[in-house]
TIVO-2410 file (N, C-alpha, C; in nm, 3 decimals):
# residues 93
REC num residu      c1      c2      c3 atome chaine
REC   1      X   1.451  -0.285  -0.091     N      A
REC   1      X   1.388  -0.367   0.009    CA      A
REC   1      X   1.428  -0.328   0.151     C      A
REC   2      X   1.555  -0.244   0.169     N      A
REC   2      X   1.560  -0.197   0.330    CA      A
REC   2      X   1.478  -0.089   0.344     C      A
REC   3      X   1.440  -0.030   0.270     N      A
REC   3      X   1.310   0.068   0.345    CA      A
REC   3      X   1.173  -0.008   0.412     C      A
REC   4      X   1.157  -0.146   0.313     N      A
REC   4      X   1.038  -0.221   0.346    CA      A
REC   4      X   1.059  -0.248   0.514     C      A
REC   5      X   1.167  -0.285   0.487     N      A
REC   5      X   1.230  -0.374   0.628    CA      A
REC   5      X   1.267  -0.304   0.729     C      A
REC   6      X   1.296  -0.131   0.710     N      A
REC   6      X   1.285  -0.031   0.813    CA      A
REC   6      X   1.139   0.039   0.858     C      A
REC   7      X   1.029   0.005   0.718     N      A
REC   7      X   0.916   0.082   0.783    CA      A
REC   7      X   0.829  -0.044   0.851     C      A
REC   8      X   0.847  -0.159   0.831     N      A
REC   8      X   0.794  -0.278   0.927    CA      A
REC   8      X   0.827  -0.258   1.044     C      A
REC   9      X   0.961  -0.240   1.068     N      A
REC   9      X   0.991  -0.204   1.201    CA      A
REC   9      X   0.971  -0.100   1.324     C      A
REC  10      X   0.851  -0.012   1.218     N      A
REC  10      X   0.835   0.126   1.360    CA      A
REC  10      X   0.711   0.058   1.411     C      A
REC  11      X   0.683   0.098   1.537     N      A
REC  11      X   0.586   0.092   1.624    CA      A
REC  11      X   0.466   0.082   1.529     C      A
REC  12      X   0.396   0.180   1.441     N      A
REC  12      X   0.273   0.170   1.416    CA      A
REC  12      X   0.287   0.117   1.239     C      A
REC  13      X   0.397   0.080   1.150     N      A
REC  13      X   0.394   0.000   1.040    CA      A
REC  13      X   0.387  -0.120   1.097     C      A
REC  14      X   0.301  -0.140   1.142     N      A
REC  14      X   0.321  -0.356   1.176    CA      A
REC  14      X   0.303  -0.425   1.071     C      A
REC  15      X   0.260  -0.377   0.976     N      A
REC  15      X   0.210  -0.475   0.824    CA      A
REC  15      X   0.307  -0.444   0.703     C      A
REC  16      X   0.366  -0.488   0.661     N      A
REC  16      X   0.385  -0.416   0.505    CA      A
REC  16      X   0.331  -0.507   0.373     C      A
REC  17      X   0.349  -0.499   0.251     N      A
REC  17      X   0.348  -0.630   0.185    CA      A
REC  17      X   0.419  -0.483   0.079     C      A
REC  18      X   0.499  -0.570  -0.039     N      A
REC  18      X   0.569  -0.510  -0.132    CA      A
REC  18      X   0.542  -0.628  -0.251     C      A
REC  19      X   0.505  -0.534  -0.356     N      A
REC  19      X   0.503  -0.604  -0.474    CA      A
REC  19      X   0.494  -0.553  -0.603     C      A
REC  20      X   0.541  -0.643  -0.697     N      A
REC  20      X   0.545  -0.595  -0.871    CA      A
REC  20      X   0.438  -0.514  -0.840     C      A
REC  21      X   0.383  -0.402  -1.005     N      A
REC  21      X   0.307  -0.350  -1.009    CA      A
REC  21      X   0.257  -0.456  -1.136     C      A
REC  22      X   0.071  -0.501  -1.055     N      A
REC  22      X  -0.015  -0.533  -1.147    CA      A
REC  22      X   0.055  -0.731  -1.092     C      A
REC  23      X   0.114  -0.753  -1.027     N      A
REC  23      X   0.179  -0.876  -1.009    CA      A
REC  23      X   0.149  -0.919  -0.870     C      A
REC  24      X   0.116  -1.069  -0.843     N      A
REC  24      X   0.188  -1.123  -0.713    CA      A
REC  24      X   0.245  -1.101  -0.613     C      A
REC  25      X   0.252  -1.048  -0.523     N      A
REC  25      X   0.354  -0.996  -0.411    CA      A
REC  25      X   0.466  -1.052  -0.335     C      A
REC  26      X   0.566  -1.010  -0.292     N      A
REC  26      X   0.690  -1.066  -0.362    CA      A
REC  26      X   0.764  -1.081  -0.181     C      A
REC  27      X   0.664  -0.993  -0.105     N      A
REC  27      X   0.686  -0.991   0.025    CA      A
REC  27      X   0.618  -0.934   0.124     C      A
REC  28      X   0.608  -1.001   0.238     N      A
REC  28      X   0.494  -0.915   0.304    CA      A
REC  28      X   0.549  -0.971   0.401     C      A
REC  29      X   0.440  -0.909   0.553     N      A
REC  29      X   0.451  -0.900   0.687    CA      A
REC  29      X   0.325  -0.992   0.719     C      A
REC  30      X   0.212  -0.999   0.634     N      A
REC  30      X   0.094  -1.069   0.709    CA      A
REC  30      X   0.105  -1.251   0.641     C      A
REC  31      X   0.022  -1.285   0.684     N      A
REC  31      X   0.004  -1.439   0.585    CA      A
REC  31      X  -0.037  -1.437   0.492     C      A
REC  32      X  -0.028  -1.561   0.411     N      A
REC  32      X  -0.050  -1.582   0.235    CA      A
REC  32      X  -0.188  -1.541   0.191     C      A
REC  33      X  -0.270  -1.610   0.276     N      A
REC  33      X  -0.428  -1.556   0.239    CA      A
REC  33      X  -0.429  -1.401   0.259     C      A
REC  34      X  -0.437  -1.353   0.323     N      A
REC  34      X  -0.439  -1.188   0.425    CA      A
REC  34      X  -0.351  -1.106   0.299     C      A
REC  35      X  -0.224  -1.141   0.244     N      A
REC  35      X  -0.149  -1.108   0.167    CA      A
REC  35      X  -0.215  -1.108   0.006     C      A
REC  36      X  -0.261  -1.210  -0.017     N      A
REC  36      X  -0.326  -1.232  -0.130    CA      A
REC  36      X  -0.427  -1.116  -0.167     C      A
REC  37      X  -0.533  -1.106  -0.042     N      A
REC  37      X  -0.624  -1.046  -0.060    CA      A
REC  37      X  -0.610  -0.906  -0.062     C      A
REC  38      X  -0.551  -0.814   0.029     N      A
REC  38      X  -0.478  -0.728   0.022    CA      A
REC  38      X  -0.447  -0.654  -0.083     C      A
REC  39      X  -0.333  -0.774  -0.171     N      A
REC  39      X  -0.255  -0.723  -0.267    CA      A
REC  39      X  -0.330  -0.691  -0.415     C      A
REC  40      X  -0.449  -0.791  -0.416     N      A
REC  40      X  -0.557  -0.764  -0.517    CA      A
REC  40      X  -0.655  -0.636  -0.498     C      A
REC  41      X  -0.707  -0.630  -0.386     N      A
REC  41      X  -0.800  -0.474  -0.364    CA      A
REC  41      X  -0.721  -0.374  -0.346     C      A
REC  42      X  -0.595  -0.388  -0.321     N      A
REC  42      X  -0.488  -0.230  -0.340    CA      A
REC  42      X  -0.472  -0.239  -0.467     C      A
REC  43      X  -0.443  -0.350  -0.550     N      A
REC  43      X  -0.428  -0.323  -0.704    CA      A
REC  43      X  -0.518  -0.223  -0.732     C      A
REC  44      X  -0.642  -0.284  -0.724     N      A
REC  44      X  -0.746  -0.238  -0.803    CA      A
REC  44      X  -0.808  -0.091  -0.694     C      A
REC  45      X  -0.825  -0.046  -0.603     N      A
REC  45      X  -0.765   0.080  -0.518    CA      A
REC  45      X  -0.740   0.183  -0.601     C      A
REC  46      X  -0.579   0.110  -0.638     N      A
REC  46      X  -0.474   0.242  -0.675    CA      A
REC  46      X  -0.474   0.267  -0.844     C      A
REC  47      X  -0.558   0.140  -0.906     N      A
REC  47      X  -0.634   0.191  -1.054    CA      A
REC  47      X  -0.728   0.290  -1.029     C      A
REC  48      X  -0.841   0.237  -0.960     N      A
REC  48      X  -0.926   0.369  -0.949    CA      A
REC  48      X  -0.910   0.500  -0.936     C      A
REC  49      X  -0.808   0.506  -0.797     N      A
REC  49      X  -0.753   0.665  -0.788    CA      A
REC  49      X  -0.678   0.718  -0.929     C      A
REC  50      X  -0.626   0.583  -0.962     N      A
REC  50      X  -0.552   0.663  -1.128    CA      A
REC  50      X  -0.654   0.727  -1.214     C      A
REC  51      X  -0.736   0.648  -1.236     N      A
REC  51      X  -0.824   0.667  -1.324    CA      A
REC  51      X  -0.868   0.842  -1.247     C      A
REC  52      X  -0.964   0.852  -1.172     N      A
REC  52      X  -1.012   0.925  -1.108    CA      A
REC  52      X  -0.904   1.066  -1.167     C      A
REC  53      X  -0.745   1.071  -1.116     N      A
REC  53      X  -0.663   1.128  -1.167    CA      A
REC  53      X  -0.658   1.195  -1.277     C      A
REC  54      X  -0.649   1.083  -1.343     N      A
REC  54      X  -0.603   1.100  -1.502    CA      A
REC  54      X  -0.764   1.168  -1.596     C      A
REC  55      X  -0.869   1.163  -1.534     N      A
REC  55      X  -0.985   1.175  -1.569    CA      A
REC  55      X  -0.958   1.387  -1.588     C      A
REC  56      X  -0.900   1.387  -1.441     N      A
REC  56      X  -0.901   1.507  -1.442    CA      A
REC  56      X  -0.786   1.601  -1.524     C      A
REC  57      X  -0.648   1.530  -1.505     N      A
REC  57      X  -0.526   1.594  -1.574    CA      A
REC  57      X  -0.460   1.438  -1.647     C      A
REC  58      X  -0.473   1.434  -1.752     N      A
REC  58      X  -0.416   1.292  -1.850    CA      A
REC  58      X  -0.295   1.323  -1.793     C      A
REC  59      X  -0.199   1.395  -1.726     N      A
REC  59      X  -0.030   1.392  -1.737    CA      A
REC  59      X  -0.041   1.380  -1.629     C      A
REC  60      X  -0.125   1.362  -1.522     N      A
REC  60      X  -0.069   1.328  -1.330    CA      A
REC  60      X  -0.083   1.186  -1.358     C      A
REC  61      X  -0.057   1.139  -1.222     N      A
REC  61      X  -0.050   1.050  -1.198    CA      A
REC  61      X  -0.065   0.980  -1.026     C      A
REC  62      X  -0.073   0.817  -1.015     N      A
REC  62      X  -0.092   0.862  -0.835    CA      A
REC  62      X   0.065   0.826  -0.813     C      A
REC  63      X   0.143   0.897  -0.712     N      A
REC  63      X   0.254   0.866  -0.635    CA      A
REC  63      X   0.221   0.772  -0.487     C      A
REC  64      X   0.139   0.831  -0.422     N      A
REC  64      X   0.111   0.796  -0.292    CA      A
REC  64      X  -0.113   0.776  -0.277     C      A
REC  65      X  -0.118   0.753  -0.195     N      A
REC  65      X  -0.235   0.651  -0.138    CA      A
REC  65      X  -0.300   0.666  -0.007     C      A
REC  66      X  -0.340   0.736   0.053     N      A
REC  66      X  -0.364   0.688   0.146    CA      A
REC  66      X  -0.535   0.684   0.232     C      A
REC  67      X  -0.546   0.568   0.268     N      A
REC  67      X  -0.656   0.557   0.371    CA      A
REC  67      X  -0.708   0.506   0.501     C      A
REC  68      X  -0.766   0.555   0.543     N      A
REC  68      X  -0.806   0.571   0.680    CA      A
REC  68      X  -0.973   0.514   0.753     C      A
REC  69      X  -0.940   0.428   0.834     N      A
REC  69      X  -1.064   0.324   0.872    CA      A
REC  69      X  -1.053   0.388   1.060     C      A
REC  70      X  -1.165   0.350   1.073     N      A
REC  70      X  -1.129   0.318   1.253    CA      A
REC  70      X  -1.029   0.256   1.284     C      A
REC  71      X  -1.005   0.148   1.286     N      A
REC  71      X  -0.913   0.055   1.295    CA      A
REC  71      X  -0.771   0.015   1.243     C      A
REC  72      X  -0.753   0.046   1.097     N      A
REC  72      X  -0.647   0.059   1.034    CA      A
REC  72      X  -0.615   0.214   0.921     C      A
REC  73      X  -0.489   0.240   0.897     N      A
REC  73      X  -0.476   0.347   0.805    CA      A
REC  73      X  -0.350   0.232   0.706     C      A
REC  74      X  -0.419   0.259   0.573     N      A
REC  74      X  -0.323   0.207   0.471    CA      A
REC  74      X  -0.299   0.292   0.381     C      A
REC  75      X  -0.110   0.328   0.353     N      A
REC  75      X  -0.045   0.401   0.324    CA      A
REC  75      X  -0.021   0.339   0.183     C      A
REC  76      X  -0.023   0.331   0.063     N      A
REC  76      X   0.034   0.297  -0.062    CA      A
REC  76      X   0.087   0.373  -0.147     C      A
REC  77      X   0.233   0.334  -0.194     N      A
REC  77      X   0.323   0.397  -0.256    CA      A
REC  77      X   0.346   0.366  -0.380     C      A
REC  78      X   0.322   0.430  -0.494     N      A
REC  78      X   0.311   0.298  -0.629    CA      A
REC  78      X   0.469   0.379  -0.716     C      A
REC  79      X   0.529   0.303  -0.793     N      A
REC  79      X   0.569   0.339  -0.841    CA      A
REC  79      X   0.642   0.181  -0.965     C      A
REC  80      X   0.802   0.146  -0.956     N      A
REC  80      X   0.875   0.014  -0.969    CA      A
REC  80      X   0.764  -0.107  -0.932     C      A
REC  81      X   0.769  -0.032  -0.759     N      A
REC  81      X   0.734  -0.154  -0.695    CA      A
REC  81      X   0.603  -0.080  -0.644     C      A
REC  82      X   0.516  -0.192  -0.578     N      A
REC  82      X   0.422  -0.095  -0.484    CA      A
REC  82      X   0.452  -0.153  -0.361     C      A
REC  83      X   0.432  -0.042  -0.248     N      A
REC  83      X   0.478  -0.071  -0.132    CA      A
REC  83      X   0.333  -0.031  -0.011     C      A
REC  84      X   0.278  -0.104   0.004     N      A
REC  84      X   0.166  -0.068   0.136    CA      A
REC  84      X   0.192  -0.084   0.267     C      A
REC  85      X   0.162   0.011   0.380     N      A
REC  85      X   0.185   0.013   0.467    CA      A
REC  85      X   0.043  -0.004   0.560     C      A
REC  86      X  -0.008  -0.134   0.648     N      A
REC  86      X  -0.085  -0.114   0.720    CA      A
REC  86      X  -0.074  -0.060   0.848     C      A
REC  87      X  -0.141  -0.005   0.947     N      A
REC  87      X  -0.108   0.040   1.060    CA      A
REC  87      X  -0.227   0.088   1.152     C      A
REC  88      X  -0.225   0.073   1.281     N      A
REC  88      X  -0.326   0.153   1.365    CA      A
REC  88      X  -0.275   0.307   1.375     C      A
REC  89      X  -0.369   0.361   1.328     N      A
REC  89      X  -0.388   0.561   1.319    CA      A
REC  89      X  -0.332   0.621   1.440     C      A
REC  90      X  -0.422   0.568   1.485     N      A
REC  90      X  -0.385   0.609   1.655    CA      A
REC  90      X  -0.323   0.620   1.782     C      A
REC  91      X  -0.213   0.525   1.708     N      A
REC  91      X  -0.051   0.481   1.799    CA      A
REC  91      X   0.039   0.609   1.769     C      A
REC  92      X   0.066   0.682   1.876     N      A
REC  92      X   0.182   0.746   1.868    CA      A
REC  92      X   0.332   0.651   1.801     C      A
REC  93      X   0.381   0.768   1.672     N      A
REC  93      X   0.485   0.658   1.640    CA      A
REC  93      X   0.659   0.649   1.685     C      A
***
């Protein structure tokens, strides 16, 4: 949990949320609703890319995540835990 709590803290991680995999989220940076919602479309996100994955090589897998909007870039790390990082792209960090 101190990485969560060190990558909240740079200039352009302003968001994080951390949680079980396939579970509830256990901590975050935004509010309960915002958090909720979030934590359900990255679930289901970082199935797809699996799938997508595994479609191609059954033995990979996803480690990392990432995407990119005008407005926000979200970083997801799956593994124990999953760890997402929201952020503006465009902030020097």
């Amino acid at each position: 949990m101190a990485k969560a709590k060190k990558v909240s803290l740079l200039e352009r991680g302003q968001r994080t949320i951390t949680a079980e995999v396939g579970r509830i989220p256990i901590r975050s940076t935004l509010d309960q609703s915002m958090t909720v919602q979030y934590a359900e479309q990255l679930q289901n996100l970082v199935a797809l890319a699996r799938s997508v994955i595994r479609d191609t090589d059954p033995q990979n897998d996803v480690i990392t995540l990432g995407v990119c909007s005008k407005s926000d870039e979200i970083i997801v790390a799956t593994g124990e835990w999953v760890l997402a990082v929201l952020q503006h792209p465009f902030l020097s960090a």
